[in-house]
N, C-alpha and C positions, 0 to 999 in steps of 0.2 A: 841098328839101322832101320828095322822094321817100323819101329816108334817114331823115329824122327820123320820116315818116309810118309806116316798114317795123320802126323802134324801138320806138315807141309801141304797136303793133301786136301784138308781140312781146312786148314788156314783160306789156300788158293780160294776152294770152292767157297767159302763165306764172304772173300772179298769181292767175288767174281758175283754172287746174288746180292751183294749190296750194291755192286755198282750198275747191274741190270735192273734194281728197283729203284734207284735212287732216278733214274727218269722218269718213273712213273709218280712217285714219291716226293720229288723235288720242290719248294714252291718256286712261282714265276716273278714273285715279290725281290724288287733289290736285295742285296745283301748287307749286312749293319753298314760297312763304310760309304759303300755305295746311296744306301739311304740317310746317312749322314748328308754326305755332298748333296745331294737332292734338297733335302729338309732346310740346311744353311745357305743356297744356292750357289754353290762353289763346286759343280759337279764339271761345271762346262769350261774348267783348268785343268782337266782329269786329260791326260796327254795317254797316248798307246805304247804297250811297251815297244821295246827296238825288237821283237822278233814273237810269234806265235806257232806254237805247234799245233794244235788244234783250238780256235778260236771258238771262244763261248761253247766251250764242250761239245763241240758238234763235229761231224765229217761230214766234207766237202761234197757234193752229189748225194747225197743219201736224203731223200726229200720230207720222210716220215721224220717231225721234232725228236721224239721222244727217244726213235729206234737209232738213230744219229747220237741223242747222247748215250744210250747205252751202252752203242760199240765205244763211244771214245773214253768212257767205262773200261771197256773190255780192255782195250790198247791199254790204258792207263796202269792199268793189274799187271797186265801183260810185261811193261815196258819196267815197271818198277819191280816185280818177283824175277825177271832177268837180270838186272843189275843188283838184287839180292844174292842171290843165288853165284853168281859171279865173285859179287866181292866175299861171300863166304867161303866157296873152295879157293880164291884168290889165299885167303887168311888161314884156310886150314893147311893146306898146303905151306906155308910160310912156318907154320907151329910145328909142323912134325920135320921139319930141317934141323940136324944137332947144331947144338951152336959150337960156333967155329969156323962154319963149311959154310960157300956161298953157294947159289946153284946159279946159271945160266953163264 
């Protein structure tokens, strides 16, 4: 367990400084699709999806760019190594059930 704890560990903190650099680091340039549509002029058919969690990587009142997308960085790691983390003792717990026996 020690290992996997030292992984996990590791893992988090690397995603956690990419996603605190990656505002600093980012460019402000479109991105390919986006500058597709621009370039062919068919950007301005580009409709919103039907719902936003955090729009354009940013959080709502936090006024500094850069430290706005960082935390939604931060949230991003955060939100996505909880639902890791979940669905794996979801599945371990599922494996070490004999088969035969159902639990709940």
């Amino acid at each position: 367990m020690g290992r996997n704890r030292s992984l996990l560990i590791a893992g988090l903190a690397i995603a956690l400084v990419v996603a605190v650099s990656s505002a600093w680091l980012a460019s402000g340039d479109p991105d390919g699709l986006e500058r597709v549509a621009e370039d062919h002029e068919f950007i301005d058919l580009a409709q919103d999806p039907g719902y936003e969690v955090l729009s354009d990587y940013t959080i709502p009142g936090v006024e500094d760019e850069r430290l706005s997308t960082a935390l939604a960085g931060i949230i991003g790691v955060a939100v996505v190594g909880a639902l890791s983390l979940g669905a794996g003792m979801l599945l371990r717990r599922r494996s070490a059930t004999p088969p035969g026996t159902r639990r709940g």
